[in-house]
Structure formats: structure tokens, C-alpha cells
N, C-alpha and C positions, 0 to 999 in steps of 0.2 A: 374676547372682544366680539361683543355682536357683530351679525352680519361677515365675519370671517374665519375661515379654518384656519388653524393653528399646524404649524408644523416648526419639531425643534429637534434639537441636537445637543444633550447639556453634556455638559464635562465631566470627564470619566475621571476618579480617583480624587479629587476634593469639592468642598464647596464653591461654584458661583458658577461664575461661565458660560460658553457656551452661547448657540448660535439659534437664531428664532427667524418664521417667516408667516407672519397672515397674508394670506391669499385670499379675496373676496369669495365668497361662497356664491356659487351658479358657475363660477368655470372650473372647468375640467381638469383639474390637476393631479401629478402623480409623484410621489418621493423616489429620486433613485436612488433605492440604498449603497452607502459607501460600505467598503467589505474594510477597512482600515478604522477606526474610535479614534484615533491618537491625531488625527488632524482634524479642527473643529471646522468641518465644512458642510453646508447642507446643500443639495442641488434638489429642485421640482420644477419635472417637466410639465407646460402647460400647454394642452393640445390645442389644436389649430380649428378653426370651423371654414364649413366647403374647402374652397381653393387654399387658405392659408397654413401654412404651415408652423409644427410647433415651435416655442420659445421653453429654452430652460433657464431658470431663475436662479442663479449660485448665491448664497451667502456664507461667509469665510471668516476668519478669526485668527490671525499668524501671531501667537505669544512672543515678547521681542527677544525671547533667549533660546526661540524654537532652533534646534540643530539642523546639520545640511542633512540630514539621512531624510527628517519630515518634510522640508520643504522638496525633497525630492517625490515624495509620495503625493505630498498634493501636485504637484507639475504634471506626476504621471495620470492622476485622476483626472484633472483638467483636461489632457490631451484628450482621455478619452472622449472626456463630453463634450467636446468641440467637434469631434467627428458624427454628433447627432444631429446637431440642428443649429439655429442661430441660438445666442447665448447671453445672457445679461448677467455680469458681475457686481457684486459689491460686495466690502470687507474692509475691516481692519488690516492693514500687510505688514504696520510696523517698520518700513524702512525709510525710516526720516533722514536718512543721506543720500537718496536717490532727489538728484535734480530733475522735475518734470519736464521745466522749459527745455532745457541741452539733452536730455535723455541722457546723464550721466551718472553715475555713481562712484560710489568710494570702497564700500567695502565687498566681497567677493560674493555673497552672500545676496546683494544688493544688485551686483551686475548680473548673477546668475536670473535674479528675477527680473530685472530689466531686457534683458536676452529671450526671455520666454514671451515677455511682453510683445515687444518687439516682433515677434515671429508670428504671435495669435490674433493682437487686436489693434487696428487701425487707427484708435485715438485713445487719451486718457482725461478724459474731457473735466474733471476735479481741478480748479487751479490756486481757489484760496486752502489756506490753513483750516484744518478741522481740530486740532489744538494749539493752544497754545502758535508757536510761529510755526508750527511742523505737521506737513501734509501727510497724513497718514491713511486716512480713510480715502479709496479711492471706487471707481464706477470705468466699467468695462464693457463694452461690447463686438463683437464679433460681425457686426453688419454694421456697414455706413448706414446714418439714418434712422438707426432702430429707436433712440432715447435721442429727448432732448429738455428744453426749458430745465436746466442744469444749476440750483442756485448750492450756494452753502450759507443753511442762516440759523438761529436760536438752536437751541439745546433741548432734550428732553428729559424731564424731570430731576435727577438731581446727575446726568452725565454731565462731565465732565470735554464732551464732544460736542462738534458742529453738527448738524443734520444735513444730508446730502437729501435735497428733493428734486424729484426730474420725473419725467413721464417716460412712458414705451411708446411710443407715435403710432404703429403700427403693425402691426402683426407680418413677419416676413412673409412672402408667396413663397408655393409652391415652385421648382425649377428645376429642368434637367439642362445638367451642365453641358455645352457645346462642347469643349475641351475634348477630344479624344488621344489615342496612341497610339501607335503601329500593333500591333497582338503579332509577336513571334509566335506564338504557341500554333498558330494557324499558317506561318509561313512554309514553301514548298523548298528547302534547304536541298535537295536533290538537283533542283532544274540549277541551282548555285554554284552549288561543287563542280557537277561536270564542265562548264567553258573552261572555270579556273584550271583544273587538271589538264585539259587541253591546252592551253598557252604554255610554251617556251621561255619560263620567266628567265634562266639564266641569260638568255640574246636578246630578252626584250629587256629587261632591266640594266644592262652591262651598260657600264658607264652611268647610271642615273641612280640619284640619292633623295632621301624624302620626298616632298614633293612628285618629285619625275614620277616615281611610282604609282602613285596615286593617277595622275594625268595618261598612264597607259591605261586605265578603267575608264576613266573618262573619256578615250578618243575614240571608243567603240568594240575595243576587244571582247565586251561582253554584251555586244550588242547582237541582239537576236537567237538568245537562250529564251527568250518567250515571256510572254507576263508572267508575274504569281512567281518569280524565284524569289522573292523577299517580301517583305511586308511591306505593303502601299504607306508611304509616313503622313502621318496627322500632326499637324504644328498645335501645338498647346501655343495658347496667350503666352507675351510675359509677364510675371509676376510682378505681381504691383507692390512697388515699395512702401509701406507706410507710414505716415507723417511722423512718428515716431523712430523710425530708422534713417527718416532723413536726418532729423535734427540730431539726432546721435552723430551721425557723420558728418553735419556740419560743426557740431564743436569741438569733435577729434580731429578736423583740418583747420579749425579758426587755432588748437592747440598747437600744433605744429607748424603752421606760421608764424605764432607769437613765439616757439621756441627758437626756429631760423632767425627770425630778429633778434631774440636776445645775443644769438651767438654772434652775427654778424655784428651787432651795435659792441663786444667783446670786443670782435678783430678790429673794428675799427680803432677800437681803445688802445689795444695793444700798437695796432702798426703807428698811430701819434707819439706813443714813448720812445717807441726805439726811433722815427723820425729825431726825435728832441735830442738823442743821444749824440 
């Protein structure tokens, strides 16, 4: 295709296959090679200009009788490339018994990738059929905000498939994360030890259980061992749930409500017969 570089990944041991990416020519891009053939996935990283930061582009191919051993290898690929930078997915996944509205699934197979889902990317923004009634082909990203204008419409050339067309909106920034930790490695565990060792736990603790114990540290007994006997603590964010792990949890409780009712609308059944008795 004029005006763009080619990057592919054909299928190892028979005819056809296999996963393809044109990238416009003038940006910067690079293939990470996968060290595994046996999962059809292609990842190109595409570097960042000034302040921005890079994007890697995945394209994937899950055959629907693929075993749990491969879809474990590509999870563990995934993980990796998640840890470089922001990420844009698309693929075939093949699991047309995963509900996207509920975030549920049926088969083991299915939730295990719905589980991964769940953990990496914030939405799964594909919501018509790409065949037939069954949403197969889906679009991933790892940054709110990163894609959007998300349609599924015609076919190309004699596939059998809807086409997923969307845009990258924007190239993620550059950012160093606020988030820190306490670093034991640097704590002074000496100035620690010694008060501890100096307190009389047996007289001060007698009589007191859980808690209580705790609250003798607290009311000063190691007060004025000096700064620096432990690591100063840095609160991390909470983690933010995403729209995907909500809806999961909302239909594992809309499920379990509707199971309480079935049971109680039983007892009620039952306690009228023996009434009638």
C-alpha cells in the first residue's frame, strides 16, 4: 500500500493467517519482537515527538479452539507491554460468550479473559456485532481518552467481518507519577529495635488483647527514639475501579438478588401449602 510500511506476522505451519499492520510512513515506528510464533500477535511501538510520549499499537488473532496454555502466553506478553507505555489494542479474541454490557461470561476461558480485561483496560468501547449476532472483534485501550469516533460499519473486500474504525485522538504526554512508597531499604531499623527491647511488654501488656496492644505504641511508649527509625509513609491514590469491574459487580449483585427472591418467593410458596393444610 502506498504511502505505508507494512508490518506482518503470518502463521506458522499452514496456509492463510495471520496478523498485518500498515503504519503510515514518516512516523517513527518499531516492531517488538515476540520471542513465542505460536500466538498470532503483532505489537509496534510508535515513538512520541517533544514532550509526547510513545504509543504501542497491538494487533492479535485468538483461533476459537486456542488452548489455556496460549492464551496464557499472550496474557503474559500483554503484561509486559503494558508496562512500556500507553497501548492501543485490536483483534479478533473469539469469545462470543462473554457479555460486554454485564462484564460476564460463561465459559472459564472467557472469564479468565474477561479478569485480564478488567485489571488492564478502562473500557471496551466495540458494542455492535462484527459478525453475524456475535461481538467478536474488539478495541482496547490503556488511557482514558486515547481513541475515539468508534463506529462498526461495511466489510472489507470479501471478509466476512464488520470493520472497527476510530481514531487515536492524541498522543499520551510525558508524566512522572506522584504516587510514592515508604523505601525500607533506607530505613534506620536500629533506632526501632532499641525502645521495643526497653519496654516491659509482659506489665504493660497483662490484661490487654488485640487492639490494647497496639494502643500501648500509640500512647507514646516509643515516643522519642528520634526521627528516621522507620520509613516516613507515602500514601499511593486509591485505585481506581474501572467501568468494566463495576459492571461486573453490578451484575454479580443484580444475580444474587434475583437468586434471594427466587428463594424467598419458594418459602412463601411453601409456608401457603402447609397454611392450607
Amino acid at each position: 500500500m502506498d504511502g505505508y510500511k507494512l508490518f506482518r506476522r503470518d502463521r506458522r505451519g499452514r496456509s492463510g493467517g495471520g496478523v498485518a499492520l500498515y503504519v503510515r510512513e514518516g512516523l517513527d515506528c518499531t516492531e517488538l519482537h515476540d520471542c513465542d510464533d505460536k500466538v498470532e500477535c503483532l505489537w509496534v511501538r510508535m515513538r512520541g515527538k517533544a514532550d509526547k510520549a510513545d504509543i504501542v499499537l497491538g494487533v492479535c488473532y485468538r483461533p476459537p479452539d486456542q488452548v489455556e496454555e496460549m492464551d496464557e502466553v499472550f496474557y503474559k506478553r500483554l503484561a509486559g507491554v503494558l508496562e512500556l507505555c500507553a497501548l492501543v489494542l485490536v483483534g479478533d479474541f473469539n469469545f462470543p460468550d462473554v457479555c460486554w454490557k454485564y462484564a460476564t461470561a460463561e465459559s472459564k476461558q472467557s472469564r479468565r479473559f474477561l479478569e485480564c480485561v478488567e485489571d488492564n483496560f478502562p473500557t471496551q468501547p466495540v458494542g455492535e456485532p462484527t459478525r453475524g449476532r456475535a461481538l467478536l472483534d474488539l478495541l482496547f485501550t490503556n488511557r482514558e481518552g486515547l481513541v475515539g469516533s468508534v463506529m462498526v460499519r461495511g466489510r472489507l473486500g470479501l471478509s466476512d467481518r464488520e470493520m472497527i474504525e476510530f481514531s487515536i485522538l492524541g498522543e499520551a504526554r510525558k508524566g512522572v507519577s506522584k504516587a510514592t512508597a515508604m523505601d525500607f531499604r533506607r530505613a534506620n531499623f536500629g533506632l526501632f529495635e532499641a525502645p521495643v527491647e526497653r519496654v516491659p511488654w509482659e506489665t504493660v501488656l497483662k490484661g490487654k488483647r488485640g487492639p490494647g496492644g497496639m494502643d500501648v505504641l500509640q500512647e507514646g511508649n516509643l515516643n522519642g527514639s528520634g526521627p528516621g527509625y522507620s520509613p516516613v509513609p507515602q500514601v499511593k491514590p486509591p485505585r481506581k475501579t474501572t467501568g468494566l469491574a463495576e459492571r461486573g459487580a453490578f451484575a454479580r449483585n443484580q444475580e444474587k438478588k434475583e437468586s434471594l427472591s427466587s428463594l424467598e418467593e419458594r418459602a412463601g410458596n411453601l409456608g401457603g401449602v402447609q397454611g392450607s393444610c
